[in-house]
C-alpha positions in Angstrom: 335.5 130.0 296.0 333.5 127.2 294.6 331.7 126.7 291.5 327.5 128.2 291.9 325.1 126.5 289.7 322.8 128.6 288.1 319.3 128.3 289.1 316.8 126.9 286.6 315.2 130.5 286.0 318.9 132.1 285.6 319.8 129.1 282.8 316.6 130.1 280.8 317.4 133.8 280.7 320.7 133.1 279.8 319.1 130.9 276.9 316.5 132.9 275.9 318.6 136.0 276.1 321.2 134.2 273.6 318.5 133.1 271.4 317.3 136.8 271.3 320.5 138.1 270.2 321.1 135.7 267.5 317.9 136.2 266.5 317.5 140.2 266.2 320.9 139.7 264.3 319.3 137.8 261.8 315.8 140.0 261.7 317.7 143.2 261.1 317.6 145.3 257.7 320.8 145.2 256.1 321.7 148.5 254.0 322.7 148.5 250.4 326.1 148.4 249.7 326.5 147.2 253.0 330.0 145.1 254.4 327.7 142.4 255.3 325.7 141.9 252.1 322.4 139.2 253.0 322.8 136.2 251.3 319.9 135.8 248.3 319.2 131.7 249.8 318.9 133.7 253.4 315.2 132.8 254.4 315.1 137.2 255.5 315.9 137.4 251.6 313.2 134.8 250.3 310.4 136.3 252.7 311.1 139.9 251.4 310.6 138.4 248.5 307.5 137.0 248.9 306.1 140.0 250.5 307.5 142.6 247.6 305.4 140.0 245.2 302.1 140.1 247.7 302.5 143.9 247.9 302.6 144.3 244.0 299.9 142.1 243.5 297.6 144.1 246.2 298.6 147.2 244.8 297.0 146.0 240.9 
């Protein structure tokens, strides 16, 4: 049986769906004490960050 090219809809989902994945692994919350401890220089870690300081700062 021959080789199919996928369609030019087909080759975006399959790229979008990728990109998703990666993504969402990135974007989850990671647990204390957690096997796969987020990196401080992650950019997830420096936008926490950020946010903790903007929350404290709205909260005085």
């Amino acid at each position: 049986m021959g080789v199919t090219r996928l369609k030019r809809k087909d080759r975006k989902n399959k790229t979008t769906s990728r990109l998703e994945v990666q993504w969402l692994k990135l974007a989850r919350n990671v647990e204390t004490g957690s096997r796969s401890l987020q990196s401080p220089k992650s950019q997830v870690s420096l936008n926490n960050a950020v946010l903790a300081k903007l929350e404290l700062a709205a909260k005085n």
